[in-house]
C-alpha positions as CSV (number, residue, x, y, z in Angstrom):
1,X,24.9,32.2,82.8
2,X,27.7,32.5,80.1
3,X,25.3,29.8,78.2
4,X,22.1,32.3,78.3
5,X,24.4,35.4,77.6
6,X,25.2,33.6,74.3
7,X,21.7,32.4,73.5
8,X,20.0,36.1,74.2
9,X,23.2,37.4,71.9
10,X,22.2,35.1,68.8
11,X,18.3,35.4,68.9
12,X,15.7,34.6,71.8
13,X,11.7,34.3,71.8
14,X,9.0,34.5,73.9
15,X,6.6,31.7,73.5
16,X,3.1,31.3,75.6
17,X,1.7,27.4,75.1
18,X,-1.9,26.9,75.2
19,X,-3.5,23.5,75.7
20,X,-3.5,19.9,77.7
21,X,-0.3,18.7,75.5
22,X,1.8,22.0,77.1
23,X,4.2,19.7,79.2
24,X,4.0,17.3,76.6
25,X,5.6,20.1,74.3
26,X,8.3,21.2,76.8
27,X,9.4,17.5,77.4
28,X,10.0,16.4,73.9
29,X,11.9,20.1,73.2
30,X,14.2,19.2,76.4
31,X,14.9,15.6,75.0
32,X,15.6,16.9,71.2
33,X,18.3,19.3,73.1
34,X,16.9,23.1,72.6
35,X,18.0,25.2,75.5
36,X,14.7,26.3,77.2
37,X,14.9,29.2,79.9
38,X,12.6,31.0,82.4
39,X,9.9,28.2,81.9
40,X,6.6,29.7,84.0
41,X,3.0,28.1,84.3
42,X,0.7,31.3,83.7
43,X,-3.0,29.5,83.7
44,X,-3.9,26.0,84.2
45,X,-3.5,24.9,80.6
46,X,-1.2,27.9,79.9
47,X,2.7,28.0,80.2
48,X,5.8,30.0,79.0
49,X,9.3,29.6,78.0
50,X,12.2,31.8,76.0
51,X,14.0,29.4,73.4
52,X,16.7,30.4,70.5
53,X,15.2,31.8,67.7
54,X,17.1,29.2,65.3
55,X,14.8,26.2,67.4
56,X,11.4,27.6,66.2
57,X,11.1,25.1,63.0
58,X,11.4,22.3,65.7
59,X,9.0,24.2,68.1
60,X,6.8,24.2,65.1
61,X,7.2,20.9,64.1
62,X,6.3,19.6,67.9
63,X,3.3,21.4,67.9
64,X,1.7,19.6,65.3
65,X,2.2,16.1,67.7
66,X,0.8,17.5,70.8
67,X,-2.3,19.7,69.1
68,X,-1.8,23.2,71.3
69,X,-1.6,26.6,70.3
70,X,1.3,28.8,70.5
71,X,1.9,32.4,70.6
72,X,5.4,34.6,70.2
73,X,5.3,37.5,72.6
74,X,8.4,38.5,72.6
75,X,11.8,38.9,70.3
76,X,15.4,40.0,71.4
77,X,19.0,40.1,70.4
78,X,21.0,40.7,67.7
79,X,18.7,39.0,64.6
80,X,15.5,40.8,65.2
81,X,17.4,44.2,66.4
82,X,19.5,44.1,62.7
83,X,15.8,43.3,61.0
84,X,14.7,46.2,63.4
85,X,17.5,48.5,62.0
86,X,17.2,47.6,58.3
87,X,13.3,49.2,58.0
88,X,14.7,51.6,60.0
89,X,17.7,52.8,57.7
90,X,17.3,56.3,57.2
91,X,16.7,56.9,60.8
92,X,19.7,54.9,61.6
93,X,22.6,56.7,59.2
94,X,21.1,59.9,60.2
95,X,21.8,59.5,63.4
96,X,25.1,57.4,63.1
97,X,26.0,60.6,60.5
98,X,25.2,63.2,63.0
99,X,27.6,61.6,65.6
100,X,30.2,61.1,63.3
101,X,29.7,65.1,62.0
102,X,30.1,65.8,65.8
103,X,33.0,63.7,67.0
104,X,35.0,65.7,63.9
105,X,33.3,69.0,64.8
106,X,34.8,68.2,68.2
107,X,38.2,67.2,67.7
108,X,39.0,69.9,65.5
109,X,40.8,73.7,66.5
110,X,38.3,76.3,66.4
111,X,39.9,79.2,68.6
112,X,43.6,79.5,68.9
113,X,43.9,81.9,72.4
114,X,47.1,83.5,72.8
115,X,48.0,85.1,76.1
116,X,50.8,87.2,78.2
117,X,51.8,88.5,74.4
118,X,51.9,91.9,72.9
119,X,50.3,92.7,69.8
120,X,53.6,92.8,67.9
121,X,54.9,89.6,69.7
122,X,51.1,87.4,69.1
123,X,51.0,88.6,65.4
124,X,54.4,86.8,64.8
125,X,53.0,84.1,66.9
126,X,49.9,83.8,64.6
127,X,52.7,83.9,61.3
128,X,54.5,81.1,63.1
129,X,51.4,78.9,63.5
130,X,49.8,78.9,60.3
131,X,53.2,78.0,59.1
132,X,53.2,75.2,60.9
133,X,49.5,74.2,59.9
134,X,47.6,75.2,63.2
135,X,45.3,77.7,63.0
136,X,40.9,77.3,63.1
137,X,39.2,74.8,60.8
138,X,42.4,72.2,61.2
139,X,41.9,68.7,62.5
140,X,44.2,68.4,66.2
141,X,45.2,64.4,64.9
142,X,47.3,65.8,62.5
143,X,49.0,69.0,64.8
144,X,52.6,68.7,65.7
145,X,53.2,67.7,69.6
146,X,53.1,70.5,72.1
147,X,56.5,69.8,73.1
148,X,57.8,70.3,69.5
149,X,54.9,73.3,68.8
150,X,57.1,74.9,71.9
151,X,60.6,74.4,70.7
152,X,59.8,75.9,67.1
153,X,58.0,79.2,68.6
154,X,60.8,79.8,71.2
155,X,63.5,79.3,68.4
156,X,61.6,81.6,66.4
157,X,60.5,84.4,68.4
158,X,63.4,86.3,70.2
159,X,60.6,88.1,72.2
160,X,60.0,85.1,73.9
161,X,61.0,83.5,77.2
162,X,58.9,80.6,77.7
163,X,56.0,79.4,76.1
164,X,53.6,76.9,76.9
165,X,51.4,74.5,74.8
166,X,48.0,73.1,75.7
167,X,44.8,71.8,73.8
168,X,41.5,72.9,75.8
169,X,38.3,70.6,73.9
170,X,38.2,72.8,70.5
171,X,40.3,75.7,71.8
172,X,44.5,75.4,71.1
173,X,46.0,78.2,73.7
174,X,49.2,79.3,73.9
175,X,50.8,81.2,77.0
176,X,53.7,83.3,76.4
177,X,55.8,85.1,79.0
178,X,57.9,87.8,77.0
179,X,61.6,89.1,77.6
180,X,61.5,92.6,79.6
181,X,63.4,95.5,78.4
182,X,66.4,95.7,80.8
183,X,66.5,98.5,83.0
184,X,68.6,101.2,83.3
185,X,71.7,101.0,84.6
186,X,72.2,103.1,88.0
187,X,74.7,105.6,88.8
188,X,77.8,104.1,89.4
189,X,79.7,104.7,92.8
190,X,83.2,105.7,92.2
191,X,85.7,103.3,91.0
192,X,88.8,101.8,89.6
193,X,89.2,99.4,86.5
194,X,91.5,96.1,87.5
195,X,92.8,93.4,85.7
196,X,90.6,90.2,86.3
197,X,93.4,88.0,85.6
198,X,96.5,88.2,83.7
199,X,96.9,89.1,80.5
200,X,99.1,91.1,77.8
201,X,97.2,94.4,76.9
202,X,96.1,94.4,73.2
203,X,93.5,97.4,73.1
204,X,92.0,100.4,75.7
205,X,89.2,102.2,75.4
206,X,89.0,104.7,77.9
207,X,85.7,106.8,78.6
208,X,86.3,108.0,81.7
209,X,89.2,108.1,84.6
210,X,93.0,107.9,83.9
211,X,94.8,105.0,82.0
212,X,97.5,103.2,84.6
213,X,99.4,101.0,81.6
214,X,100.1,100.8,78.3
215,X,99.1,98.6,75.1
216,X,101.6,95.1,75.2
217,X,102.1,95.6,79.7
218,X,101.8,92.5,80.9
219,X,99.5,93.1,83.7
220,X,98.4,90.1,86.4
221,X,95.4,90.0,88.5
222,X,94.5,92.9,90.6
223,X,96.5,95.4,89.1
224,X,95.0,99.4,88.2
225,X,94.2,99.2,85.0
226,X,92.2,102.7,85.0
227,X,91.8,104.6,87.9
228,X,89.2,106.6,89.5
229,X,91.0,109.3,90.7
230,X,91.1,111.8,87.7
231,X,92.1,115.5,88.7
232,X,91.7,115.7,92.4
233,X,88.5,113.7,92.1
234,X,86.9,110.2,92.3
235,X,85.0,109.2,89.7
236,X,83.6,105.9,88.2
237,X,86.5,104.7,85.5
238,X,84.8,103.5,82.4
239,X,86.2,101.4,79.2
240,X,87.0,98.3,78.0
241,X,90.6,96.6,78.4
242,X,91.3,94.3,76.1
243,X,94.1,91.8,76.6
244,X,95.3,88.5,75.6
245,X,94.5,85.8,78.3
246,X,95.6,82.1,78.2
247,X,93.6,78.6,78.6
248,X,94.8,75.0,78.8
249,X,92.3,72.8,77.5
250,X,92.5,68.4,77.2
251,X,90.5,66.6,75.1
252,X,90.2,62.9,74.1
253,X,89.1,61.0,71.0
254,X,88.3,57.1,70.8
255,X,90.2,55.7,67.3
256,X,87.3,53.8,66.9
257,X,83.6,55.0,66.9
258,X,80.4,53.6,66.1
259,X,77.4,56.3,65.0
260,X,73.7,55.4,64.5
261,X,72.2,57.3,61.3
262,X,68.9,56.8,59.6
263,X,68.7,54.7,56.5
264,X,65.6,56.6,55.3
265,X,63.3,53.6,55.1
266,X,60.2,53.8,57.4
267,X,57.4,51.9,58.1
268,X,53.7,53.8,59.4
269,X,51.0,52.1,61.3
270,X,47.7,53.5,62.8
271,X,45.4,51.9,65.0
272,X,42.3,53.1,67.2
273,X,43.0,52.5,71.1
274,X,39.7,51.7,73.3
275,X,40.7,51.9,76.9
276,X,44.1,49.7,77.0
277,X,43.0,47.8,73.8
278,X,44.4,48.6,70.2
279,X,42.6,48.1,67.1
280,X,45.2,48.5,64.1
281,X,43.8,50.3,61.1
282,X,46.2,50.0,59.0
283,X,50.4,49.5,58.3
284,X,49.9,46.9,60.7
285,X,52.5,44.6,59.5
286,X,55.5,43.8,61.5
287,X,58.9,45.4,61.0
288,X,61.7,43.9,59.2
289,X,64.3,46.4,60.4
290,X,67.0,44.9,62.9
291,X,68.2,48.5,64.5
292,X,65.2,51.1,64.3
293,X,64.3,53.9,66.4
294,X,60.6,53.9,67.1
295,X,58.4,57.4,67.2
296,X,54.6,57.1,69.0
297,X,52.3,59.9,69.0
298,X,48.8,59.4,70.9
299,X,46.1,62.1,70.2
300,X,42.8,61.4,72.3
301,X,39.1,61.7,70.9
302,X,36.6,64.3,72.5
303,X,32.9,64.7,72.3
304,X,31.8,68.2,73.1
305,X,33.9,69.1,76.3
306,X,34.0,65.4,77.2
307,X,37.8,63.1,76.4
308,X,36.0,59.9,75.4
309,X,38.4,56.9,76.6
310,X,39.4,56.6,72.6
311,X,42.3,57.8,70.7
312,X,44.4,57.7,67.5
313,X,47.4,56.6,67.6
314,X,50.7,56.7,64.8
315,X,53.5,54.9,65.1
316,X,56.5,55.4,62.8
317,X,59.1,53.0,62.9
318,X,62.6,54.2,61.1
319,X,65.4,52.1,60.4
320,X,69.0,53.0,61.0
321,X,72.4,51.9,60.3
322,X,75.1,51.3,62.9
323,X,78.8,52.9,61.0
324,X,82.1,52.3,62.3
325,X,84.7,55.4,62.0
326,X,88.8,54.4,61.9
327,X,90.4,58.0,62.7
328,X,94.0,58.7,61.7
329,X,96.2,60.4,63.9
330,X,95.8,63.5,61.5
331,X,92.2,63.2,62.3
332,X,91.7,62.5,65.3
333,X,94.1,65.6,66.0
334,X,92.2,67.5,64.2
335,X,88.6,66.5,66.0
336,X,90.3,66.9,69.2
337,X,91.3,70.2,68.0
338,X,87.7,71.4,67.6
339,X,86.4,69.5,70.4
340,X,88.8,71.8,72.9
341,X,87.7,74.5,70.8
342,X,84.3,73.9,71.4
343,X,84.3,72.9,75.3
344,X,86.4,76.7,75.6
345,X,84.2,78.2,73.6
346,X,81.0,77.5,76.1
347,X,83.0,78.6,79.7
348,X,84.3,81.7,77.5
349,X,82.8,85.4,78.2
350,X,80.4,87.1,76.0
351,X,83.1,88.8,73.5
352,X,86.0,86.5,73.6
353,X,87.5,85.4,70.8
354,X,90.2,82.8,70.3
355,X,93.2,84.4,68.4
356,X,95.5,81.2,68.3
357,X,95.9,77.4,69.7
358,X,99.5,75.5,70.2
359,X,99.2,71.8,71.0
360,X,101.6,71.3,74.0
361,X,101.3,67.3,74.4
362,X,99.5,64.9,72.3
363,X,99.7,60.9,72.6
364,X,97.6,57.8,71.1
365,X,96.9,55.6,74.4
366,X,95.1,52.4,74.6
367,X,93.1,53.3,71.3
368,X,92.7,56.6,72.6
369,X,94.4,59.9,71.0
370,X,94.9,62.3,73.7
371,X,95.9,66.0,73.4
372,X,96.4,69.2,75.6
373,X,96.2,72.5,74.0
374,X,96.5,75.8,74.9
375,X,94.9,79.0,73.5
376,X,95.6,82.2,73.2
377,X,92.1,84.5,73.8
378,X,91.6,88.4,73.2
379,X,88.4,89.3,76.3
380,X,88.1,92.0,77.9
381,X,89.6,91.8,81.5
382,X,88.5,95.0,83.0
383,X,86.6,94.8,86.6
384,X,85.4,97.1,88.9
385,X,86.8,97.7,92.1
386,X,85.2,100.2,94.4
387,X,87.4,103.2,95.5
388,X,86.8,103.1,99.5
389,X,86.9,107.4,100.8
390,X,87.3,108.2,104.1
């Protein structure tokens, strides 16, 4: 079968024998080794057989020992459909041209569909994506990832909560949810203002109710900072109490670090991927680079509304470079130093600030340089506390 496969791939003919030397013909081509196939009697003098089209100058050369007649009926494979395509030339790159025209007609943007924004909000939506080269007319191969296309608008766009990212055949949509406007506050019940935790009182800013203690009181948890009860009434104390609060923070810094950073050399390769094969196209030669960090982005072919099993695919291979950093004590105090800063910093209140930092312990331990420091922090440390009537 494989045999016949390769014979009808390379050229196969359809000849009809006519006369009393017909088996006489067939014999001899069988003992000169040319692959016959399908061999039929059609008439009493008159038989049929397909043979590769490269054996006809021996068929030819057979006839003239056995006196018959022969006739080709038919022609397939590759050979005679090239010979077919050739006088038919024009036909041929007009239609291979027309495809081509259509595959790019197909796979390129030509509606970008914003929804869930407000005019304001999808105007600086539109700004944002012709900036980043995605708008109608563009080819999608050469668009940023959707996950990257997301990041960018939301960093962008304050008006935004989430956005999301999606190609659908020709039409690039984008779904936005936008922040709401936050709602009034209600009335508040009446109240007292106490100390959240303990603290030294730096400023007060008193709207309503009366102040219970003074600028540098030292005032601990649960104490009346501003109370309700204002001339023979109840009422909800307002302000902001500002005092200095304290935090004990521990960090720890390794003497010796390695870091990975990019050399700046790159290599780029494409290729064409049919179904789980890859063609390369080009940059297809293999990396020299002993660390890299490799980078593969996959954009899929479509024909009309159909995603043909066919995409293109880039891959980007940088180089890096693996650094070894020594610290000195002075330096690894000082990292430790911002690295407490920085861990405080994120559990802190909206507001607070750090006034101060004393390092109460430090030691270098098994290669480590460890460090425990407390800060002095100005927040605000006024909570409510409702005041219960009877």
């Amino acid at each position: 079968m494989k045999n016949l496969w390769f014979q009808q791939l390379s050229g196969l003919v359809k000849v009809e024998v006519t006369g009393k030397g017909a088996e006489r013909l067939i014999n001899q081509l069988v003992r000169d080794g040319i692959f016959l196939s399908r061999i039929e009697r059609t008439g009493g003098e008159h038989l049929s057989f397909y043979m590769p089209a490269k054996a006809v100058p021996a068929l030819r050369q057979a006839r003239r020992q056995h006196r018959v007649k022969i006739r080709f009926t038919e022609r397939s494979g590759l050979p005679f459909a090239w010979k077919r395509a050739r006088n038919r030339w024009g036909l041929m790159a007009g239609t291979l041209l027309f495809i081509l025209v259509l595959t790019v007609l197909s796979n390129t943007v030509w509606k970008v569909e914003i929804v869930g924004a407000k005019p304001g909000t999808e105007e600086k939506i539109v700004r944002q994506l012709k900036m980043m080269g995605i708008e109608r007319g563009k080819l999608q191969f050469f668009l940023a990832e959707p996950e990257e296309i997301q990041r960018k608008l939301a960093e962008k766009i304050d008006e935004i909560t989430w956005v999301g990212v999606q190609t659908d055949g020709t039409t690039f949509r984008i779904q936005v949810v936008e922040k709401e406007r936050p709602k009034a506050d209600p009335p508040l019940s009446p109240r007292h203002l106490v100390a959240g935790k303990e603290a030294i009182i730096v400023e007060m800013y008193v709207e309503k109710g009366q102040k219970m203690v003074s600028v540098n009181d030292y005032v601990s948890p649960g104490q009346i900072l501003v109370s309700g009860l204002a001339g023979g009434r109840a009422v909800a104390a307002e302000g902001t109490v500002l005092g200095k609060t304290w935090y004990k923070t521990a960090a720890e810094i390794k003497m010796k670090t390695e870091y990975s950073v990019l050399s700046g050399e790159k290599m780029t390769a494409h290729a064409i991927k049919f179904w789980d094969f890859s063609l390369p196209v080009w940059g297809f030669q293999k990396d020299r680079y002993q660390q890299k960090k490799v980078e593969r982005t996959e954009k899929p072919f479509h024909f009309l509304f159909w995603k043909l099993p066919v995409s293109y695919i880039k891959t980007t291979v940088r180089e890096t470079e693996v650094h070894e950093k020594t610290y000195s004590v002075e330096e690894a105090r000082k990292a430790g130093l911002e690295m407490a800063k920085k861990d405080l910093l994120s559990r802190l209140p909206e507001g607070a600030e750090i006034e101060s930092e004393k390092i109460l312990h430090e030691k270098l331990e098994n290669g480590t340089f460890k460090l425990t420091v407390l800060f002095d922090v100005i927040e605000n440390i006024a909570v409510g506390r409702p005041i219960h009537t009877n």
